[in-house]
mmCIF file of the protein (N, C-alpha, C, O) and its ligand, coordinates in Angstrom:
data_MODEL
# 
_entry.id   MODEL 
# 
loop_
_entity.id 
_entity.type 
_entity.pdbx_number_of_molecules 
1 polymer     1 
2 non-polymer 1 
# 
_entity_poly.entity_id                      1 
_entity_poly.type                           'polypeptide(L)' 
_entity_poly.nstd_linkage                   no 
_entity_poly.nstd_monomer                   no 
_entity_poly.pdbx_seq_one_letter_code       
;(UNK)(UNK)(UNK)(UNK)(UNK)(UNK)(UNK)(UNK)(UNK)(UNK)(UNK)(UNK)(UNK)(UNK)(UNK)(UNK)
(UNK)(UNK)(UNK)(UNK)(UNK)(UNK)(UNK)(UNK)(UNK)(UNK)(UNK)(UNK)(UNK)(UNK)(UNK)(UNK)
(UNK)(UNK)(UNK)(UNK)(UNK)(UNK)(UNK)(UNK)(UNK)(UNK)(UNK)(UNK)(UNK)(UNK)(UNK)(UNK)
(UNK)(UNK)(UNK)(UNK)
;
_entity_poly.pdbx_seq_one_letter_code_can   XXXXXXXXXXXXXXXXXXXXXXXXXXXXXXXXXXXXXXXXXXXXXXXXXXXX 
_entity_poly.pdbx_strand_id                 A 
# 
loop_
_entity_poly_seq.entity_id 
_entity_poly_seq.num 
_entity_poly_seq.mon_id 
_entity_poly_seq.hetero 
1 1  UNK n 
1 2  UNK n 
1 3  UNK n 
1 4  UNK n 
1 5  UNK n 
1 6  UNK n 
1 7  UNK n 
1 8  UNK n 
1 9  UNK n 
1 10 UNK n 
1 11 UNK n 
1 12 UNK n 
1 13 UNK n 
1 14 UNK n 
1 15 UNK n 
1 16 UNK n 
1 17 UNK n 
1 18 UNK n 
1 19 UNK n 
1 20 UNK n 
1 21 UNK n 
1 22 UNK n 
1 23 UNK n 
1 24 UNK n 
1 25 UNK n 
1 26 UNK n 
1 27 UNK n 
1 28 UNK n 
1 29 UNK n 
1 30 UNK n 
1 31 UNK n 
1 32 UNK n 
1 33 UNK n 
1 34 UNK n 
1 35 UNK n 
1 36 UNK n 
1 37 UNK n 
1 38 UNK n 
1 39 UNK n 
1 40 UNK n 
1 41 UNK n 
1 42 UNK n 
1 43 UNK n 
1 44 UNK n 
1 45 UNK n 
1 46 UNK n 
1 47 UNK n 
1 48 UNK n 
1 49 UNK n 
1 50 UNK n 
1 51 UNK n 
1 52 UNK n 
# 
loop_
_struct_asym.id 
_struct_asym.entity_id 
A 1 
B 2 
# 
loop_
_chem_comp.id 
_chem_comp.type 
_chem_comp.mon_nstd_flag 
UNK 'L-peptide linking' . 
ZN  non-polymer         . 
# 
_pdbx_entity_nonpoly.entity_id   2 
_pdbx_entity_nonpoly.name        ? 
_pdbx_entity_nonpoly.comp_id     ZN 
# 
_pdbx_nonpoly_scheme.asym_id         B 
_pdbx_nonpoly_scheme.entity_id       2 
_pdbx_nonpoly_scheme.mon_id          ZN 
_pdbx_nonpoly_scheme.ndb_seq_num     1 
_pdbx_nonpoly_scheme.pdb_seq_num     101 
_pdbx_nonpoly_scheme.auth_seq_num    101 
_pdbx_nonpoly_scheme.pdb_mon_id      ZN 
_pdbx_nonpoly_scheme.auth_mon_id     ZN 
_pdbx_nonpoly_scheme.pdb_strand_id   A 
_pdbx_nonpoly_scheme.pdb_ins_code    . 
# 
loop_
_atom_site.group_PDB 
_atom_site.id 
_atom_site.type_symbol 
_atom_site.label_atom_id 
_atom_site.label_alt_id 
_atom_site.label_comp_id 
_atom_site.label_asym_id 
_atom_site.label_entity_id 
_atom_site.label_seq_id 
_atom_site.pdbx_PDB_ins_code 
_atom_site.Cartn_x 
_atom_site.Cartn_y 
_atom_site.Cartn_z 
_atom_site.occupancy 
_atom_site.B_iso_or_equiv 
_atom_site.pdbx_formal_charge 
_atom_site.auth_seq_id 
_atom_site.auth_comp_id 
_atom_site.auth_asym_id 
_atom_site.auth_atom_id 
_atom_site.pdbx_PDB_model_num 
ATOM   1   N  N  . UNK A 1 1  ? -7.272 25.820 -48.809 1.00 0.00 ? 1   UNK A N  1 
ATOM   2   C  CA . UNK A 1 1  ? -6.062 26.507 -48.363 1.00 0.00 ? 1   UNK A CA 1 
ATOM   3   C  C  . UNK A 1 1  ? -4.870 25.565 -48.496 1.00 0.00 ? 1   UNK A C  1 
ATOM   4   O  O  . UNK A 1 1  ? -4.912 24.350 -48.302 1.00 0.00 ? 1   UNK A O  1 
ATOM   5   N  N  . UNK A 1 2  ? -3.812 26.272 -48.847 1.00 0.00 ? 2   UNK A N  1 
ATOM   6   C  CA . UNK A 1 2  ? -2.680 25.494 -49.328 1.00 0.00 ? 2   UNK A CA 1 
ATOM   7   C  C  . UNK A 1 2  ? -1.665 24.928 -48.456 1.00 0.00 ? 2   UNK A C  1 
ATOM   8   O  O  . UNK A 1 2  ? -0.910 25.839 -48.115 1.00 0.00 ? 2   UNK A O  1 
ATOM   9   N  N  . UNK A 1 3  ? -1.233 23.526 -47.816 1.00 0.00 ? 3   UNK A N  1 
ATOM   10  C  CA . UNK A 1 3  ? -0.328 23.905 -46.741 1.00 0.00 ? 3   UNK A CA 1 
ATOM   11  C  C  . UNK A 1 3  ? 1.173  24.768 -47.083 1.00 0.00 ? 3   UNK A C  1 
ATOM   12  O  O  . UNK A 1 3  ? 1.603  24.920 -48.227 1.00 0.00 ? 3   UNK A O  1 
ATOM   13  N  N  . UNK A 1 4  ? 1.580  25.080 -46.330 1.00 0.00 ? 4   UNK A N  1 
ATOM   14  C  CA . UNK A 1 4  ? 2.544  25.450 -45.739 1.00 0.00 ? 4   UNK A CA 1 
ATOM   15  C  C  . UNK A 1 4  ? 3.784  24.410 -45.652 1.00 0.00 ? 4   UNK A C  1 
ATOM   16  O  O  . UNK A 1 4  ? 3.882  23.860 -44.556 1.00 0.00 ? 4   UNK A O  1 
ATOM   17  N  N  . UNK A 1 5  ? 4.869  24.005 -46.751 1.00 0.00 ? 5   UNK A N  1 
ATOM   18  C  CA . UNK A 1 5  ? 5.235  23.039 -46.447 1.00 0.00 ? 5   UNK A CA 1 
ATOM   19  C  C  . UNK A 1 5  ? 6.666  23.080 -45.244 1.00 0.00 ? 5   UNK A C  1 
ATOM   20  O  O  . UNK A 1 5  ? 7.273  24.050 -44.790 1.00 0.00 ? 5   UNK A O  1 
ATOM   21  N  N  . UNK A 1 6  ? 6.799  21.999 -45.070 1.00 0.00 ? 6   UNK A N  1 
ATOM   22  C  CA . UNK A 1 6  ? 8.503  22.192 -44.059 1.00 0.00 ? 6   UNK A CA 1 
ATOM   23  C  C  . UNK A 1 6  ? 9.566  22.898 -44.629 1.00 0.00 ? 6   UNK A C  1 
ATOM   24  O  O  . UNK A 1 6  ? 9.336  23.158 -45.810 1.00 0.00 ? 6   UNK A O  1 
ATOM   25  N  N  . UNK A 1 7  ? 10.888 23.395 -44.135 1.00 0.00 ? 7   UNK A N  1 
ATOM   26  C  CA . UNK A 1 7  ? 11.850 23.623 -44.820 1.00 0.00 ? 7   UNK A CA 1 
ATOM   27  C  C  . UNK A 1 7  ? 12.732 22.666 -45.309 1.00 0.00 ? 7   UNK A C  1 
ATOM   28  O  O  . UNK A 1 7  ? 12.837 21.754 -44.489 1.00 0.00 ? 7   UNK A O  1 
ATOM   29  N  N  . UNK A 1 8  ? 13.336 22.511 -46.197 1.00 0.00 ? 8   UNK A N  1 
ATOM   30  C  CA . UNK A 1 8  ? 13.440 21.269 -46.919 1.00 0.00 ? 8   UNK A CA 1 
ATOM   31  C  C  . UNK A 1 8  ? 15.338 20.675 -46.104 1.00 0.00 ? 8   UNK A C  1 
ATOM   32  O  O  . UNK A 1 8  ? 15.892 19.594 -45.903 1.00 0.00 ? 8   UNK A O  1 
ATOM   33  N  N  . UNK A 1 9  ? 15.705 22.220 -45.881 1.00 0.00 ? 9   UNK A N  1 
ATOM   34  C  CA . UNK A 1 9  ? 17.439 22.285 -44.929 1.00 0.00 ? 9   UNK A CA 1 
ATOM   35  C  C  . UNK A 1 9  ? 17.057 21.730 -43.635 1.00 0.00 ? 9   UNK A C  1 
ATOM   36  O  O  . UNK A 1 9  ? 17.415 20.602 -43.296 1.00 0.00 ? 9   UNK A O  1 
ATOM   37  N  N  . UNK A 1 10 ? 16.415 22.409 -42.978 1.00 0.00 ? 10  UNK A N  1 
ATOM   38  C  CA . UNK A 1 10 ? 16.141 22.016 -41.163 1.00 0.00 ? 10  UNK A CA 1 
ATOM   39  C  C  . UNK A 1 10 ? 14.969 21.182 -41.366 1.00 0.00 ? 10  UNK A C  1 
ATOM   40  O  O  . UNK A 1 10 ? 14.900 20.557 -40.307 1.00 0.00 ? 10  UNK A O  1 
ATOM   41  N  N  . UNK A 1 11 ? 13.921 20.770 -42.169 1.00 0.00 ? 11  UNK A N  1 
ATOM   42  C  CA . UNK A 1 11 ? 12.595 20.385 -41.546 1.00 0.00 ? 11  UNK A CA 1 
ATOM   43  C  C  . UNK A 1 11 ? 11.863 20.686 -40.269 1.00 0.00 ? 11  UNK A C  1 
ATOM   44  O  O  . UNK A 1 11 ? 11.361 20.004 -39.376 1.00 0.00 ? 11  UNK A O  1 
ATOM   45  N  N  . UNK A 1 12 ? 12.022 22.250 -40.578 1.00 0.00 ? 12  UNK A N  1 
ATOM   46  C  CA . UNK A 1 12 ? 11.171 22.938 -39.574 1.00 0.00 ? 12  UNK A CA 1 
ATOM   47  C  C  . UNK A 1 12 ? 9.964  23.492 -40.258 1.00 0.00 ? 12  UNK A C  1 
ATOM   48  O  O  . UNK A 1 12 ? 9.706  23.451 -41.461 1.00 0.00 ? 12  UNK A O  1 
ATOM   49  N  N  . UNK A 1 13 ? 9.220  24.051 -39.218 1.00 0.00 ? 13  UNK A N  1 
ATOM   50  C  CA . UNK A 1 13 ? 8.145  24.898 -39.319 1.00 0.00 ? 13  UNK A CA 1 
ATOM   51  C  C  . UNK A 1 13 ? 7.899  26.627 -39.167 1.00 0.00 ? 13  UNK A C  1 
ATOM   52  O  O  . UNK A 1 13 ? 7.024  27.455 -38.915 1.00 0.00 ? 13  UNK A O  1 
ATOM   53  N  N  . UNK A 1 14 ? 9.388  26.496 -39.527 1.00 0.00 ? 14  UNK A N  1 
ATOM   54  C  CA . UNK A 1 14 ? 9.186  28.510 -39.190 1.00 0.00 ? 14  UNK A CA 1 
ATOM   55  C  C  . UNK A 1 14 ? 9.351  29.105 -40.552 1.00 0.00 ? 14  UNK A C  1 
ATOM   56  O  O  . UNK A 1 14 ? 10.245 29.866 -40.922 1.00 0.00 ? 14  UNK A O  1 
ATOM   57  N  N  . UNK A 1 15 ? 8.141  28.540 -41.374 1.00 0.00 ? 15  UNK A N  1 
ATOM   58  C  CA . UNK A 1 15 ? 7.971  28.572 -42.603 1.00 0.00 ? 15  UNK A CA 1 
ATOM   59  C  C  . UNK A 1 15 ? 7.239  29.705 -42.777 1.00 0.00 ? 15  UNK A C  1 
ATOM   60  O  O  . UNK A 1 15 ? 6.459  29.902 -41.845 1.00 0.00 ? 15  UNK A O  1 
ATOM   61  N  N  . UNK A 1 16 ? 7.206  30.885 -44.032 1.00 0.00 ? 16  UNK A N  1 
ATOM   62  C  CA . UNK A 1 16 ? 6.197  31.596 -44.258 1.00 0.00 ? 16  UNK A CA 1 
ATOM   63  C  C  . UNK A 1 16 ? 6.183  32.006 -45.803 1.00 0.00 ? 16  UNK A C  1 
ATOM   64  O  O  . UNK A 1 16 ? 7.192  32.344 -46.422 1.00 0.00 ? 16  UNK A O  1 
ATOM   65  N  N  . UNK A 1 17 ? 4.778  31.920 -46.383 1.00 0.00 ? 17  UNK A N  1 
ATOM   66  C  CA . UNK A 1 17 ? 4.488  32.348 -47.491 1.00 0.00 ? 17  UNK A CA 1 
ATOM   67  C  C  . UNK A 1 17 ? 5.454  33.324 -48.561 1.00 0.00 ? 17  UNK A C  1 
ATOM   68  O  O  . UNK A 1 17 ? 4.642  34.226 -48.769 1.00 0.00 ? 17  UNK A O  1 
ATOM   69  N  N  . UNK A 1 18 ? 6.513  33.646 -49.253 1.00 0.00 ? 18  UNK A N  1 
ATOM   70  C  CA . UNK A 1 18 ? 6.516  35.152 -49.894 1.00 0.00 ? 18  UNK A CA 1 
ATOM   71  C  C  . UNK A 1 18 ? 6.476  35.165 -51.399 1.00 0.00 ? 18  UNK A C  1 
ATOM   72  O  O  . UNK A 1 18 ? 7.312  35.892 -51.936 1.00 0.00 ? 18  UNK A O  1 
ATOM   73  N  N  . UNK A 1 19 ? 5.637  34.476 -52.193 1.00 0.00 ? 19  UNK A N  1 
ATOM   74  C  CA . UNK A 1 19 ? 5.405  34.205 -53.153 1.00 0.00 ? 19  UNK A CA 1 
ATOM   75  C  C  . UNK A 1 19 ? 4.313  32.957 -53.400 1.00 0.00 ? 19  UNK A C  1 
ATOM   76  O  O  . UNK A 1 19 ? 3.922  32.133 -52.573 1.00 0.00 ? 19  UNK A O  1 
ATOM   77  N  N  . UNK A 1 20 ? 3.997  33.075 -54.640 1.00 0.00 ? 20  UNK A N  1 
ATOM   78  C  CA . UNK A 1 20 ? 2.794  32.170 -55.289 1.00 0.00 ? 20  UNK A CA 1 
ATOM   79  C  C  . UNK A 1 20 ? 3.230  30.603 -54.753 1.00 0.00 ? 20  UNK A C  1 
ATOM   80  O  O  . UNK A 1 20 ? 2.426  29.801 -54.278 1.00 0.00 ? 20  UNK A O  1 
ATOM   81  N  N  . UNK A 1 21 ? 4.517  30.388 -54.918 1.00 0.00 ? 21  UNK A N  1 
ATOM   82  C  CA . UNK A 1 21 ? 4.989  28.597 -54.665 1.00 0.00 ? 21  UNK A CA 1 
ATOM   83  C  C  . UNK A 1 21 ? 6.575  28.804 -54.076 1.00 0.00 ? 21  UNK A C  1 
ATOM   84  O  O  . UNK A 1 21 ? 7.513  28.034 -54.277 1.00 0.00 ? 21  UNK A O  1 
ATOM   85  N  N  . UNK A 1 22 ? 6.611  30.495 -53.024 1.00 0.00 ? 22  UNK A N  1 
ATOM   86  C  CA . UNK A 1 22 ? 7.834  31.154 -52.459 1.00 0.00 ? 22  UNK A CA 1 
ATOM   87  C  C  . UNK A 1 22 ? 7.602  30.481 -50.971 1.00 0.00 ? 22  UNK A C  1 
ATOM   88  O  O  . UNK A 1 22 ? 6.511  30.437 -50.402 1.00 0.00 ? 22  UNK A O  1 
ATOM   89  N  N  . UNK A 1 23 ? 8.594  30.071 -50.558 1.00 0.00 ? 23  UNK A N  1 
ATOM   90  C  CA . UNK A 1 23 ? 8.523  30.215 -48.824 1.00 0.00 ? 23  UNK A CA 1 
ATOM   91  C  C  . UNK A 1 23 ? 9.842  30.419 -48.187 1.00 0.00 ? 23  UNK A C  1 
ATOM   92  O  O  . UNK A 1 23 ? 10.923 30.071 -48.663 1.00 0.00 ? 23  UNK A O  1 
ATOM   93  N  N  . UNK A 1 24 ? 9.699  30.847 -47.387 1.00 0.00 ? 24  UNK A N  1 
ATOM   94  C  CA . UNK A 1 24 ? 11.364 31.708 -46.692 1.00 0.00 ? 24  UNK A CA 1 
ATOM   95  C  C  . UNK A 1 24 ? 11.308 30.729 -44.909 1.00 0.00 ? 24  UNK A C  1 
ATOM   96  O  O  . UNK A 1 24 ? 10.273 30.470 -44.294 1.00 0.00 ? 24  UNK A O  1 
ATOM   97  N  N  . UNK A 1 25 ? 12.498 30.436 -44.543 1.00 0.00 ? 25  UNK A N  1 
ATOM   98  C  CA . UNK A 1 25 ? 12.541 29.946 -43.715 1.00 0.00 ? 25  UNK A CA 1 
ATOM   99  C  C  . UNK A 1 25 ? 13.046 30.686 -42.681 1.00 0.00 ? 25  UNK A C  1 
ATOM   100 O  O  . UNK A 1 25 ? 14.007 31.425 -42.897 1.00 0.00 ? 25  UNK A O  1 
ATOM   101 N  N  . UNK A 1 26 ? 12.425 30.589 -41.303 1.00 0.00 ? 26  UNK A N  1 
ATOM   102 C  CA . UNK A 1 26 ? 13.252 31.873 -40.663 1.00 0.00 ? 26  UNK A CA 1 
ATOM   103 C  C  . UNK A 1 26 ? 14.597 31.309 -39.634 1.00 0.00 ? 26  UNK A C  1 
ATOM   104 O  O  . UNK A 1 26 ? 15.266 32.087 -38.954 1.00 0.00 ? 26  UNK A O  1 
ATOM   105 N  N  . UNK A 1 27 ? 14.758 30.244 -39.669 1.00 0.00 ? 27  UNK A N  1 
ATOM   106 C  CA . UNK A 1 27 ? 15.683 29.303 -39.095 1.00 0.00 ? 27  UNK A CA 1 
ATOM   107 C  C  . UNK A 1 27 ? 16.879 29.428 -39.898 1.00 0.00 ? 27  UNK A C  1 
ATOM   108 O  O  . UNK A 1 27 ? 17.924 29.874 -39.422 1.00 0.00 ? 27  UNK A O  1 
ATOM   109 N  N  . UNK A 1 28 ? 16.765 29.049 -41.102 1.00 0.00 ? 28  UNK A N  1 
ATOM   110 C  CA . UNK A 1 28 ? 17.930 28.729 -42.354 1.00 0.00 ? 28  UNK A CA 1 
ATOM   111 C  C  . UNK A 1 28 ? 17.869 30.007 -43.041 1.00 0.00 ? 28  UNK A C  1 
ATOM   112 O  O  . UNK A 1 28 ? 18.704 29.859 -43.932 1.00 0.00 ? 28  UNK A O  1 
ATOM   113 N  N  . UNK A 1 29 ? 17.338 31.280 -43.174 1.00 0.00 ? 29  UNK A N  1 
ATOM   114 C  CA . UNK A 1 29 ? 17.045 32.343 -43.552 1.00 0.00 ? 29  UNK A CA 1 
ATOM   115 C  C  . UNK A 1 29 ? 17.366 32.264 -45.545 1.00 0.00 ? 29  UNK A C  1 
ATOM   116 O  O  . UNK A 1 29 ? 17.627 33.208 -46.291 1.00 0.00 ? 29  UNK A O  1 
ATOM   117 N  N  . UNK A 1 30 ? 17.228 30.962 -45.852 1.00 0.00 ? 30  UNK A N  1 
ATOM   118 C  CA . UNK A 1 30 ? 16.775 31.134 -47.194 1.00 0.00 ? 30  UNK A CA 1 
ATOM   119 C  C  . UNK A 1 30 ? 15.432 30.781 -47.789 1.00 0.00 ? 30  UNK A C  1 
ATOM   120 O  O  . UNK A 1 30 ? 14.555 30.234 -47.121 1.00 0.00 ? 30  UNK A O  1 
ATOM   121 N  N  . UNK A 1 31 ? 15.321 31.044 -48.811 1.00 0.00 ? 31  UNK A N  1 
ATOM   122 C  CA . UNK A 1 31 ? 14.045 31.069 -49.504 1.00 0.00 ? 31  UNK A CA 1 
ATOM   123 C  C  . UNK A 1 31 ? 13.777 29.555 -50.309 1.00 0.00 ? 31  UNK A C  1 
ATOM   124 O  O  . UNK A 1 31 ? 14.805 28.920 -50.548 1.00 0.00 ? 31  UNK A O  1 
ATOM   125 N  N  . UNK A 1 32 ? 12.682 29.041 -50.670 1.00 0.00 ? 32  UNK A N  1 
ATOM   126 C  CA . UNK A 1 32 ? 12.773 27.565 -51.265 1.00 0.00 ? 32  UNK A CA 1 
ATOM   127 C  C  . UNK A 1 32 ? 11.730 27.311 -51.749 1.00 0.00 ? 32  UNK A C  1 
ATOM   128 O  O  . UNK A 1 32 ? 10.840 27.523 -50.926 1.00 0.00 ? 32  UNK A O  1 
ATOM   129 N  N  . UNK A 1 33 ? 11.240 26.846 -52.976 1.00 0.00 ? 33  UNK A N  1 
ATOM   130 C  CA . UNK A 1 33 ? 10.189 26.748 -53.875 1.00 0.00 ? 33  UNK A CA 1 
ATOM   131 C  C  . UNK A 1 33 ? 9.662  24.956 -53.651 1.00 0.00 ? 33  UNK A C  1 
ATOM   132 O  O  . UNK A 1 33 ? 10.120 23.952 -53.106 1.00 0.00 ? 33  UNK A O  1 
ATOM   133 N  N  . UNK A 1 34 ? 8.365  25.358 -54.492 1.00 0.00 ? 34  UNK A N  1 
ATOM   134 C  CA . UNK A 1 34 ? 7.639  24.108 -54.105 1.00 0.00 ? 34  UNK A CA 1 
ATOM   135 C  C  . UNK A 1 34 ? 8.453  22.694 -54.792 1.00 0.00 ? 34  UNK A C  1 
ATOM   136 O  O  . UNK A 1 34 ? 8.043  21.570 -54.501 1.00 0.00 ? 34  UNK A O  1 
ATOM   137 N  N  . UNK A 1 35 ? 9.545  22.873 -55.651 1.00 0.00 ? 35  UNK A N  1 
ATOM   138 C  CA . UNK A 1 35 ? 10.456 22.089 -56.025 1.00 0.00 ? 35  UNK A CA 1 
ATOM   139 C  C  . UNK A 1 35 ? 11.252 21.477 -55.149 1.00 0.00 ? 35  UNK A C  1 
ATOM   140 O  O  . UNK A 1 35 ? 11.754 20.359 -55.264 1.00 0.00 ? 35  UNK A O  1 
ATOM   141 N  N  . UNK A 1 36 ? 11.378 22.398 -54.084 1.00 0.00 ? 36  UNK A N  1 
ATOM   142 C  CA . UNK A 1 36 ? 12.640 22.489 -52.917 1.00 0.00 ? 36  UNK A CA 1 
ATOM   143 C  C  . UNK A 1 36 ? 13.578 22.894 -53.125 1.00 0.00 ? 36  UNK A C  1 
ATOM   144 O  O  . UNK A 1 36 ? 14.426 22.850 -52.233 1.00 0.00 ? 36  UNK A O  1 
ATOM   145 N  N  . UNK A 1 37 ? 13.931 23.549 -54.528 1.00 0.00 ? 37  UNK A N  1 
ATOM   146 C  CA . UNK A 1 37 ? 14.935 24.207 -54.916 1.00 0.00 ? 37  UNK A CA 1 
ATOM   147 C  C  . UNK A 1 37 ? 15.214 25.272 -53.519 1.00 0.00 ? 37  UNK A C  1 
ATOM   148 O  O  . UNK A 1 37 ? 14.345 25.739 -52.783 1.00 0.00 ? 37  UNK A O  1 
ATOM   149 N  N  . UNK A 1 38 ? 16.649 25.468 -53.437 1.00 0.00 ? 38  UNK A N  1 
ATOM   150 C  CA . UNK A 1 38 ? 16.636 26.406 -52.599 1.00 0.00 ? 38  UNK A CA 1 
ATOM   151 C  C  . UNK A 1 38 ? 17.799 27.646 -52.624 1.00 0.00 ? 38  UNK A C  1 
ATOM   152 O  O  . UNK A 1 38 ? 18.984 27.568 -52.948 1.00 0.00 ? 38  UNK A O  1 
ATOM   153 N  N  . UNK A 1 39 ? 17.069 28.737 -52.194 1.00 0.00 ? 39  UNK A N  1 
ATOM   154 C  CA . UNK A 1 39 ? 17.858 29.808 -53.010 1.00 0.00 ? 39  UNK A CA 1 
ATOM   155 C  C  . UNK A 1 39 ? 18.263 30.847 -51.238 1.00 0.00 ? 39  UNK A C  1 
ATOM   156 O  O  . UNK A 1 39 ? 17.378 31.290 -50.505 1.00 0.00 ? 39  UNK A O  1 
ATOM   157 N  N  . UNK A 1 40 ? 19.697 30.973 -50.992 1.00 0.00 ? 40  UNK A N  1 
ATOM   158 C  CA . UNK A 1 40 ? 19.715 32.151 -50.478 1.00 0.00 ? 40  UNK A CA 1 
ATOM   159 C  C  . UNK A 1 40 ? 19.282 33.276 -50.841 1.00 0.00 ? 40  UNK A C  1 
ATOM   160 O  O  . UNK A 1 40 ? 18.762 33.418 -51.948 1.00 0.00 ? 40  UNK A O  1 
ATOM   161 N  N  . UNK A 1 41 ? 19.415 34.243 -50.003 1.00 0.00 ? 41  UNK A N  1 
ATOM   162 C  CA . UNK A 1 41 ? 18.449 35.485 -50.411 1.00 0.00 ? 41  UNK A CA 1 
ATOM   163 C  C  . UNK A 1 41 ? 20.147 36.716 -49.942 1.00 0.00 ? 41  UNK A C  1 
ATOM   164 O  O  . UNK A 1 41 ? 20.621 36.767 -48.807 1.00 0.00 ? 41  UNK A O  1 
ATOM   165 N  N  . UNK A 1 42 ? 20.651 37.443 -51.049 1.00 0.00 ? 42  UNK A N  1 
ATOM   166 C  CA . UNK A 1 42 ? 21.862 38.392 -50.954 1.00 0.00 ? 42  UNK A CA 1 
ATOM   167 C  C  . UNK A 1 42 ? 21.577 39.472 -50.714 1.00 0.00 ? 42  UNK A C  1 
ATOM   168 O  O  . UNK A 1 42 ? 20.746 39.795 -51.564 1.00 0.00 ? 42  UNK A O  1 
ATOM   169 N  N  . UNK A 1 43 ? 21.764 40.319 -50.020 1.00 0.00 ? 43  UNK A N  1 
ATOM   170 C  CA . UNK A 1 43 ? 22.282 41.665 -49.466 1.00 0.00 ? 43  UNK A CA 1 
ATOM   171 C  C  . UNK A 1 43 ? 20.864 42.650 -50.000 1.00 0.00 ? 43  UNK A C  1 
ATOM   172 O  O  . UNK A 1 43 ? 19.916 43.193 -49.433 1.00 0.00 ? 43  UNK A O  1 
ATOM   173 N  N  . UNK A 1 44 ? 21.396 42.497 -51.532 1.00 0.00 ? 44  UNK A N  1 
ATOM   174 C  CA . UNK A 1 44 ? 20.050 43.197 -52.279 1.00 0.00 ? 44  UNK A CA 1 
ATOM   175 C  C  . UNK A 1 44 ? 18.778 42.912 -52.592 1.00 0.00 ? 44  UNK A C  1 
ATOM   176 O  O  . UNK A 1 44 ? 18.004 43.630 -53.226 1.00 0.00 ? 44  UNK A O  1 
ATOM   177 N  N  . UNK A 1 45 ? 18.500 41.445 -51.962 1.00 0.00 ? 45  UNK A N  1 
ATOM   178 C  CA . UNK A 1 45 ? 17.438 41.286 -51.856 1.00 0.00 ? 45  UNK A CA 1 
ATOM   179 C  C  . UNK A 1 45 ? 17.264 40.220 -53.263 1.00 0.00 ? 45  UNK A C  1 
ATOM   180 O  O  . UNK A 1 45 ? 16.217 39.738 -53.697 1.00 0.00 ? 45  UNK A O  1 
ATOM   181 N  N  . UNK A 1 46 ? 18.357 40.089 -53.671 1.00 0.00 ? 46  UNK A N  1 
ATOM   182 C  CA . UNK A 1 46 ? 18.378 39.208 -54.838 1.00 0.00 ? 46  UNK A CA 1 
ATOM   183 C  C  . UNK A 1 46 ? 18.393 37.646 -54.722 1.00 0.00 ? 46  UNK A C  1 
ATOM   184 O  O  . UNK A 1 46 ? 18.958 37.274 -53.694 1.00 0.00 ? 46  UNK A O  1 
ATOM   185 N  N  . UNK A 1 47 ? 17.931 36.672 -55.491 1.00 0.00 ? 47  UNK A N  1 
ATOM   186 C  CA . UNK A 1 47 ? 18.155 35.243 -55.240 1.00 0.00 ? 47  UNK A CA 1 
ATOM   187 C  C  . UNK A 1 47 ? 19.113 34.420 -55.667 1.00 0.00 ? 47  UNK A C  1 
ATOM   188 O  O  . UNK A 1 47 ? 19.275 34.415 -56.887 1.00 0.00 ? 47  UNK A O  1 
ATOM   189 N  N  . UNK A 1 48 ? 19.905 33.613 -54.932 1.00 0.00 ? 48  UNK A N  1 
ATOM   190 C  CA . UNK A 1 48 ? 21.194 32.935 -55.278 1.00 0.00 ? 48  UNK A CA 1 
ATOM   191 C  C  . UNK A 1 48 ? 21.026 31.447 -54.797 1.00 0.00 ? 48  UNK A C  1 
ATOM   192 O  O  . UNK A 1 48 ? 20.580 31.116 -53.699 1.00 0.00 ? 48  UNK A O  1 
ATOM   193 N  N  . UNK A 1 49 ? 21.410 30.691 -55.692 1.00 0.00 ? 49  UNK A N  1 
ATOM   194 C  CA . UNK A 1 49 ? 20.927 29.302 -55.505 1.00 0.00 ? 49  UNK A CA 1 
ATOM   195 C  C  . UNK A 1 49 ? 21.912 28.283 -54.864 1.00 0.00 ? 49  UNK A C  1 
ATOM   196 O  O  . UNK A 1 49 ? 23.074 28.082 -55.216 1.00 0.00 ? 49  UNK A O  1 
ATOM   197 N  N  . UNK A 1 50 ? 21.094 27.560 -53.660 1.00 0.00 ? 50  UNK A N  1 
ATOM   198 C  CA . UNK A 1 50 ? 21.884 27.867 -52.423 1.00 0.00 ? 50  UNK A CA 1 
ATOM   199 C  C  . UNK A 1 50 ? 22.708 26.300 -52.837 1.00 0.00 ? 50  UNK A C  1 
ATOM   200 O  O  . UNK A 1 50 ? 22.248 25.296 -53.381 1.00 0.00 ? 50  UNK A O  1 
ATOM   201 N  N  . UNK A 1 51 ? 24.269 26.639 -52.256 1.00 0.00 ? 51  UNK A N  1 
ATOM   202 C  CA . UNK A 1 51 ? 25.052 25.394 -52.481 1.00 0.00 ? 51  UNK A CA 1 
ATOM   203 C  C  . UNK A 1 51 ? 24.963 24.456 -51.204 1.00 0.00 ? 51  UNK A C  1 
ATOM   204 O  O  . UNK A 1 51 ? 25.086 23.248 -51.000 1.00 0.00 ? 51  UNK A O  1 
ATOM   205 N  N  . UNK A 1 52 ? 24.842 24.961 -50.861 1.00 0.00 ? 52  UNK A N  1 
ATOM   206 C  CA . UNK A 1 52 ? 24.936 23.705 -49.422 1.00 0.00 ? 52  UNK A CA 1 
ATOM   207 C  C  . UNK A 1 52 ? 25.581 23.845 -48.669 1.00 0.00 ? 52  UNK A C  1 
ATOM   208 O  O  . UNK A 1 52 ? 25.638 23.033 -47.745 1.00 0.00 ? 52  UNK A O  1 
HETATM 209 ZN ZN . ZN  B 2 .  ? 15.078 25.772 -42.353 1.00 0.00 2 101 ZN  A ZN 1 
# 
């Protein structure tokens, strides 16, 4: 089983799965890949790559 990593903005744990190497943070309410790339998530549900 794969961990679950931190959020890479807060280094928290209110991390959850939504994709193969997807995890959404529920603190920072964006989304962030096993890169740490990190992408807000817009209105439509679309991904926007988050500036900081
Ligand atoms: Zn976070």
């Amino acid at each position: 089983m794969l961990a679950i990593p931190a959020c890479p903005l807060c280094g928290g744990r209110s991390v959850g799965r939504v994709g193969v190497a997807q995890y959404y943070c529920w603190d920072c309410f964006v989304e962030f890949d096993s890169q740490n790339r990190v992408y807000e998530v817009s209105e439509d549900g679309s991904l926007i790559a988050y500036k900081g």
